[in-house]
C-alpha positions in Angstrom: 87.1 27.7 16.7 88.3 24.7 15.3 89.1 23.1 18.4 85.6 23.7 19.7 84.1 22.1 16.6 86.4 19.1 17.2 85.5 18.8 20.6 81.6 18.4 19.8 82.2 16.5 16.8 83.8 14.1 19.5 80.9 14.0 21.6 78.4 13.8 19.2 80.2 10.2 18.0 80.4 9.1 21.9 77.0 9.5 22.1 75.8 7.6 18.9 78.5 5.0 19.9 76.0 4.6 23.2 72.7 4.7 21.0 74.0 1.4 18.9 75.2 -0.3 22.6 72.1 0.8 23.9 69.6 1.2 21.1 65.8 2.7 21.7 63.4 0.8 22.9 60.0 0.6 20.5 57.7 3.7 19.9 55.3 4.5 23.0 51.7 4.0 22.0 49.7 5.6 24.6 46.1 3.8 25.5 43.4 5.3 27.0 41.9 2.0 28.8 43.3 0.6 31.9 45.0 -2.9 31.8 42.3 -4.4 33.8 39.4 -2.7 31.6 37.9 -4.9 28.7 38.7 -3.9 24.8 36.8 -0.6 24.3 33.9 -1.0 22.0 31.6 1.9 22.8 29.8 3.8 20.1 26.9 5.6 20.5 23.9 6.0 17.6 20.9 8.5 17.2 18.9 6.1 15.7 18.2 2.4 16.3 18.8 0.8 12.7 22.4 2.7 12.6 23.1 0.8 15.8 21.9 -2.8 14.3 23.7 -1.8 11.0 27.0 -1.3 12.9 26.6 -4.5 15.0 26.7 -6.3 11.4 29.9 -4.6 10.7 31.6 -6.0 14.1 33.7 -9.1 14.5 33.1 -8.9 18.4 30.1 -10.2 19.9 28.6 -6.6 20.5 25.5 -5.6 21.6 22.3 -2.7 21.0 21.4 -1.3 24.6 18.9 1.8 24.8 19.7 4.9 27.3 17.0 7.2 28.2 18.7 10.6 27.7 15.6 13.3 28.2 12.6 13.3 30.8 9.6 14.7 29.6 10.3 13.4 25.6 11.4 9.8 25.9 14.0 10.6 23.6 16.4 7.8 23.6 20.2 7.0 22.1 21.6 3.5 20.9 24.8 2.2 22.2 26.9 -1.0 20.7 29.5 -2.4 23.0 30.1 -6.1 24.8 28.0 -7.4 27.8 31.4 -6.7 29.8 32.3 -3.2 28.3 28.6 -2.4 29.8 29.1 -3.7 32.8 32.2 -2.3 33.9 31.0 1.1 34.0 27.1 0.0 34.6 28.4 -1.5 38.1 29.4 2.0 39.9 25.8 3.2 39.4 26.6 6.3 38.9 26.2 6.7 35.3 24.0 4.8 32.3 21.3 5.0 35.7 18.3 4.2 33.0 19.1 1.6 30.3 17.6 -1.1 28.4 18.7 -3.7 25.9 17.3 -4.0 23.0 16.4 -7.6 21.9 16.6 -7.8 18.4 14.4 -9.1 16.0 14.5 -12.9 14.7 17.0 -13.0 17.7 17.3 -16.5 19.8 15.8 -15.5 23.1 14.8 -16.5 26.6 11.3 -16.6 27.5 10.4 -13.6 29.5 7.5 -11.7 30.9 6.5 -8.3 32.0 4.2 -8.1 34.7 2.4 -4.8 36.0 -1.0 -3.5 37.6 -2.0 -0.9 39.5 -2.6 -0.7 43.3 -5.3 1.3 43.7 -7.5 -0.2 40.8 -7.0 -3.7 42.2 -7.2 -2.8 46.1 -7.7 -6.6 46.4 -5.3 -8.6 43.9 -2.3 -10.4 45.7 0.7 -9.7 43.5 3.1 -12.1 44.9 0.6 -14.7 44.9 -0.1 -13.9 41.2 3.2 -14.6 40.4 3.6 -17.4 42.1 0.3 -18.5 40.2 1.9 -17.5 36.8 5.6 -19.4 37.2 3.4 -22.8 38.0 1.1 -22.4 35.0 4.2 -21.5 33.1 6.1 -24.3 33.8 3.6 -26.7 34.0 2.9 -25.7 30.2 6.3 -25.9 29.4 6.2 -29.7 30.5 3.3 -30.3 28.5 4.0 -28.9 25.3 7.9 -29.1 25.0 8.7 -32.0 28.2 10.8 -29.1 29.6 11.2 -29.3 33.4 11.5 -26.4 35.3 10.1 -24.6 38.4 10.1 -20.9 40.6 14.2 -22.2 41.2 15.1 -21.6 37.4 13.1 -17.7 37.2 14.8 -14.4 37.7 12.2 -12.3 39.3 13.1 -8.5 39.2 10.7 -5.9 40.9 10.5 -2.5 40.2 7.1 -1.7 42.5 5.9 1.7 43.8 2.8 2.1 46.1 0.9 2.9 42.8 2.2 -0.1 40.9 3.4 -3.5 41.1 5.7 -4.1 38.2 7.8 -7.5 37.8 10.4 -9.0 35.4 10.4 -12.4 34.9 13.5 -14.4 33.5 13.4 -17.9 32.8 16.3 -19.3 33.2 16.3 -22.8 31.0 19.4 -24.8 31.0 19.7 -25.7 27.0 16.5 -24.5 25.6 15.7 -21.0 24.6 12.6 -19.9 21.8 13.2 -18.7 18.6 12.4 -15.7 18.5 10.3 -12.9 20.1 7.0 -14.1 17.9 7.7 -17.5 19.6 7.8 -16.2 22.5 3.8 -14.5 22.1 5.4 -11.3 23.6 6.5 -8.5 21.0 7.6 -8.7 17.2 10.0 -5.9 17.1 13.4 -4.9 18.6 11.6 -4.8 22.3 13.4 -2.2 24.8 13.3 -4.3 27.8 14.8 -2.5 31.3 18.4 -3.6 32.5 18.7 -5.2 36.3 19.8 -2.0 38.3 18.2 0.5 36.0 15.2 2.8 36.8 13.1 4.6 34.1 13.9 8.4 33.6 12.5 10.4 35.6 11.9 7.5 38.5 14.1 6.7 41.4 13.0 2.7 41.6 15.3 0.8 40.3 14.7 -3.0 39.0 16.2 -5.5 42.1 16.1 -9.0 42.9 12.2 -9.5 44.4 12.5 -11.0 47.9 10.4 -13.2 46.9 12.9 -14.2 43.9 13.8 -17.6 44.3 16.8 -18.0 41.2 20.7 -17.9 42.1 23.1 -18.2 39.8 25.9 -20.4 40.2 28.9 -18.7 42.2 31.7 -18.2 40.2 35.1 -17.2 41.5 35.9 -15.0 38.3 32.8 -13.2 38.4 30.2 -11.5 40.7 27.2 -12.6 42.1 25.8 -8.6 40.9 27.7 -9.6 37.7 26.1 -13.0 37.5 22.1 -11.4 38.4 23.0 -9.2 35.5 24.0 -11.7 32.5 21.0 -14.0 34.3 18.6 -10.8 33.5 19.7 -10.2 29.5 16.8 -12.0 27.6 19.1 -11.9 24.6 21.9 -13.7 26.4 21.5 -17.5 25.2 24.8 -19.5 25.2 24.6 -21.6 21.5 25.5 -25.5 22.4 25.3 -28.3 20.5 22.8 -29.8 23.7 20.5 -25.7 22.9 16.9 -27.1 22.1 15.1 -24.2 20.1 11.3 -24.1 20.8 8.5 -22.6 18.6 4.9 -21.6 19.1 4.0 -22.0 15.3 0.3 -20.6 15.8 -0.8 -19.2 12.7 -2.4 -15.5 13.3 -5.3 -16.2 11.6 -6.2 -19.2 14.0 -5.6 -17.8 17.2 -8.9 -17.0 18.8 -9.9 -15.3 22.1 -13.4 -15.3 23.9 -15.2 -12.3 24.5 -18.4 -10.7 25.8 -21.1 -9.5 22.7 -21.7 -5.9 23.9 -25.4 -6.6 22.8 -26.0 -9.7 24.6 -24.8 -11.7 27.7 -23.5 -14.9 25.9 -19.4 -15.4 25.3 -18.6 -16.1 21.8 -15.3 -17.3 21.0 -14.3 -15.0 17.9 -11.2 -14.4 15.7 -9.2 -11.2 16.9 -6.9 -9.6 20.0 -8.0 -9.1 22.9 -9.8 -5.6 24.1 -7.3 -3.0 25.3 -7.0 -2.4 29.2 -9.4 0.3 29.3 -12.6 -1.1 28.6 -14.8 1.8 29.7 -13.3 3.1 26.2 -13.5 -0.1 24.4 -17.1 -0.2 25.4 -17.7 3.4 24.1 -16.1 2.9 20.9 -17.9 -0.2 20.4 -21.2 2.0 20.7 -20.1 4.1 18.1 -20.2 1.2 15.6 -23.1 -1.0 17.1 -26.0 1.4 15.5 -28.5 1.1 12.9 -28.9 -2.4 12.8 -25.0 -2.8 12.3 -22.9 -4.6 14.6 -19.6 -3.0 14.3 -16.8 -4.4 16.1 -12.8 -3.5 17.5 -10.6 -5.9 15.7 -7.4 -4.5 16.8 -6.2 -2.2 19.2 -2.7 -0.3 19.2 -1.9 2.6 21.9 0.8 5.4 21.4 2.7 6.0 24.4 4.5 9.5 23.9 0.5 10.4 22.7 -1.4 8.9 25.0 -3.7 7.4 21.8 -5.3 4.8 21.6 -5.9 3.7 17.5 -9.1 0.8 17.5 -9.0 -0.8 13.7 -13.0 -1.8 13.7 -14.1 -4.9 11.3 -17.7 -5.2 10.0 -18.7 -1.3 10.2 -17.1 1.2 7.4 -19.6 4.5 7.8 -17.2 7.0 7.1 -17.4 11.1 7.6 -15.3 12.0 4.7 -17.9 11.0 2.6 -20.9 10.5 4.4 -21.7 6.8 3.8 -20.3 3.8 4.4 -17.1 2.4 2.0 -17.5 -0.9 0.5 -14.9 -2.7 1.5 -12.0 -0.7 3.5 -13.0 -0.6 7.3 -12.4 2.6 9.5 -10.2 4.0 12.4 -11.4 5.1 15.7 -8.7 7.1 17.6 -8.8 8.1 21.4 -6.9 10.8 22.1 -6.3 9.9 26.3 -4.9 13.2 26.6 -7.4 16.0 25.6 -10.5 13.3 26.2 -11.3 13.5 22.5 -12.0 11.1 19.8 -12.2 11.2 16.0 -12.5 8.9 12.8 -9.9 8.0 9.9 -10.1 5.9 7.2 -8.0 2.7 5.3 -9.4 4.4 2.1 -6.6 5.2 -0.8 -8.7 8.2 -1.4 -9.6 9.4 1.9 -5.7 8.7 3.0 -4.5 10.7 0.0 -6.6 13.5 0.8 -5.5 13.1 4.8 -8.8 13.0 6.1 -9.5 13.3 9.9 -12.9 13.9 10.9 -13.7 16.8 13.7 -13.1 16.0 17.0 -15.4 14.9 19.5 -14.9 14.9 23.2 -15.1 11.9 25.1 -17.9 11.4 27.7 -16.8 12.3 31.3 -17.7 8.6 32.1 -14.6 7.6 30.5 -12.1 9.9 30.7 -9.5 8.7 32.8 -10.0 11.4 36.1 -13.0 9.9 36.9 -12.5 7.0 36.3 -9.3 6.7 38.8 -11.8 9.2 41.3 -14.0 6.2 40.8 -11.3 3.5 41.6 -10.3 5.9 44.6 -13.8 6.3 46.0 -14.6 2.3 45.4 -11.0 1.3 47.3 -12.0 3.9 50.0 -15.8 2.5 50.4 -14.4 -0.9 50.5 -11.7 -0.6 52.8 -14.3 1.4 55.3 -17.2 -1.1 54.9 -15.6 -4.4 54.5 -18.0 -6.5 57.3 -21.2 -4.4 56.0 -20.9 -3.7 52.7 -21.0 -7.4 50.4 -18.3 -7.5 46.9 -18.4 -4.6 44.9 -19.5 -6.1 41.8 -18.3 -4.3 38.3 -20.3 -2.9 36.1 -21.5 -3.2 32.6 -18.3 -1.7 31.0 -16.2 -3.2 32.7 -17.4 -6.9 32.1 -17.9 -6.1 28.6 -15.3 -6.7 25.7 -14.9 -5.9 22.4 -16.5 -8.0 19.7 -16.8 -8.5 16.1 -19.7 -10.3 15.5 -20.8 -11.5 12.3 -22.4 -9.8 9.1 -23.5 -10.2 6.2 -21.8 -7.3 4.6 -18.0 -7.8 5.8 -18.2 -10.9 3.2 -15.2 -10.6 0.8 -13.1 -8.0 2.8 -10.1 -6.6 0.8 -7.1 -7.3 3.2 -5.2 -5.1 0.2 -6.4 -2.0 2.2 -6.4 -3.6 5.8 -3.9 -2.4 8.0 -3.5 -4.4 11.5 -2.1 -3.3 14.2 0.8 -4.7 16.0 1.7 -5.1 20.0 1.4 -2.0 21.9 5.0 -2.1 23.0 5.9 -1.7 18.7 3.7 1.1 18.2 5.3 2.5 20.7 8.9 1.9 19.4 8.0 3.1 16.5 6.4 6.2 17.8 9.7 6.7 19.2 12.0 6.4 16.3 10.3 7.9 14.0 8.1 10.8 15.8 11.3 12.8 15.4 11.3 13.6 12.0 7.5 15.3 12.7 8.4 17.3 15.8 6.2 20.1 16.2 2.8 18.4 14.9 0.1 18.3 17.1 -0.8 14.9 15.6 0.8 11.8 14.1 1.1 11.5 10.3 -1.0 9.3 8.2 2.1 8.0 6.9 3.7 7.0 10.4 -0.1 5.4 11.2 0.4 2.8 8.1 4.0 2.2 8.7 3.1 1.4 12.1 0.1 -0.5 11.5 1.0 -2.7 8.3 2.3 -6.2 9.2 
């Protein structure tokens, strides 16, 4: 017994005598990324402030990117990672198939459009040509207003188009100068979703790719791709800070910019403070009948539509007849709101009182003359009958609706309007947003809150 103990008392010393010739090497840390991937920043929020909160919180140059998660609800998820996390697992394709980024508000961007119409409403309308049209414009304002020189070489146009639509992206590309922000831009005022290069919407198949008509191509780099390249070229946000960077603003005050439209009571154009008239005008026209009556020439000062709802909200100026309580208020103006999707339309009211007690008026429907099936049977039949008759038949001219905009003429007893109880509107594509973010907290109401409506509409 003692002998055996000796003996591994002897070779337990051997052994430590080859630990302290050959000591361990350092503790094994196991990582999860390749060595060839980029540091892993990847996290993933519900909600679209969490995202922007934990971008604040980052020492990296990270990023907010939306991914459509759910057809059918538009539900969509936040992620914050680098522009070359994204792309090493956006470039397979086979994930992260519908994504956006998210270009944040007060962020330094580049000057972008999104171009779209449809195909069978405009059976005559050229789309490359159009855009051809646009970039010259474009640049010939740029050299005008801010002596920047640019031309079609220096614009990344993407196209997503379907035989229904055409839909382009356009990306200008200007070496050194980039605007301000999004309001400088005359685009959208809030964190804008705008479609990645390479992504398709949910529940689509056509992707956003170069246009063959695209005249832009990015440098060739030997450390990066040209696909690569195309898709840091596309990120509006994606503005490399120099001491040469020229920052251009559009300082337009609000109240100053002024558009021309049609008087619904008279042929004349008058140039009148406002937005312009939403892009259905059939409904525009019908909602301005509703307030030009009785000797009153009501008008649509702003219009906003709901996507996920298919509403459009009209904020109307001189004309405050309200149902609630059966005259017209003083001094807060009315809603008219278009439901698109049951073809009905009711009132509601900037009113503390009628907002406190929720008031909706009944619902009306909306005259088969401008709900939206006969008006693309109408579109259908008139593409049809021109295709058919083209020698015979002379231009289809458009009707009375259609020529006619929104308008807000003047009267005497809009004087001293209390902007207190005024809610504008915003773009369409913030509605929208905000629609999305914040629906979810209502789900299961057949209609949106008051209190979403003034969120959405304030400024």
């Amino acid at each position: 017994m003692k002998r055996k103990w000796e003996a591994t008392l002897k070779q337990i010393e051997e052994r430590a005598s080859q630990y302290e010739r050959r000591p361990l090497t350092s503790a094994y840390r196991p990582r999860l990324s390749k060595p060839e991937e980029p540091p892993s920043i990847w996290k993933l929020f519900h909600r679209q402030t969490q995202a922007f909160n934990f971008v604040k919180s980052c020492k990296e140059e990270v990023h907010v990117f939306a991914l459509e998660c759910r057809v059918g609800d538009g539900q969509r998820i936040y992620l914050v990672t680098t522009y070359a996390q994204l792309w090493f697992y956006y470039k397979s394709r086979r994930n992260l198939l519908h994504c956006y980024e998210v270009i944040p508000e007060n962020a330094v961007c580049k000057l972008y459009f999104d171009l779209e119409f449809n195909k069978l409403a405009n059976p005559g309308a050229d789309g490359k040509k159009m855009v051809a049209l646009l970039i010259e414009h474009v640049c010939k304002a740029l050299q005008e207003f801010y002596r920047v020189n640019c031309s079609a070489e220096d614009v990344l146009n993407l196209d997503s188009s379907t035989e229904e639509k055409f839909s382009r992206h356009l990306i200008f590309q200007l070496r050194d100068v980039a605007f301000k922000d999004n309001i400088h831009v005359g685009v959208y005022t809030r964190n804008r979703n705008f479609r990645l290069y390479k992504s398709s919407k949910i529940g689509k198949y056509v992707a956003l790719e170069v246009a063959e008509d695209n005249r832009f191509f990015p440098t060739q780099s030997k450390n990066i791709s040209k696909e690569n390249q195309y898709f840091l070229s596309s990120l509006v946000s994606n503005v490399r800070f120099s001491d040469a960077l020229r920052i251009l603003t559009c300082d337009i005050p609000q109240s100053k910019q002024r558009i021309q439209c049609l008087n619904p009571t008279s042929t004349s154009v008058e140039t009148i403070e406002g937005f312009q008239c939403s892009p259905y005008p059939e409904i525009d026209q019908f909602v301005l009948s509703l307030v030009n009556k009785n000797g009153i020439k009501g008008g649509i000062r702003r219009w906003n539509y709901f996507f996920p709802e298919e509403l459009l909200v009209y904020d109307i100026c001189k004309y405050r007849w309200c149902e609630n309580i059966g005259r017209a208020h003083r001094s807060n103006n009315i809603m008219i709101l278009v439901d698109l999707k049951n073809e009905l339309w009711y009132q509601k009211c900037h009113d503390p009182v009628c907002k406190a007690e929720n008031f909706k008026s009944d619902c009306y429907p909306l005259p088969a003359e401008v709900c939206l099936l006969f008006l693309l049977k109408e579109e259908e039949e008139f593409a049809t009958d021109t295709t058919a008759n083209a020698e015979t038949k002379g231009p289809h001219e458009p009707s009375a609706s259609v020529l006619s905009k929104g308008a807000c003429p003047d009267a005497d007893w809009d004087n001293g309007i209390d902007d207190t109880y005024i809610l504008e509107a915003t773009e369409d594509a913030e509605l929208a947003e905000a629609a999305e973010n914040s629906l979810l907290a209502y789900n299961g109401m057949d209609e949106i809150p008051d209190e979403l409506l003034i969120e959405v509409l304030q400024e």
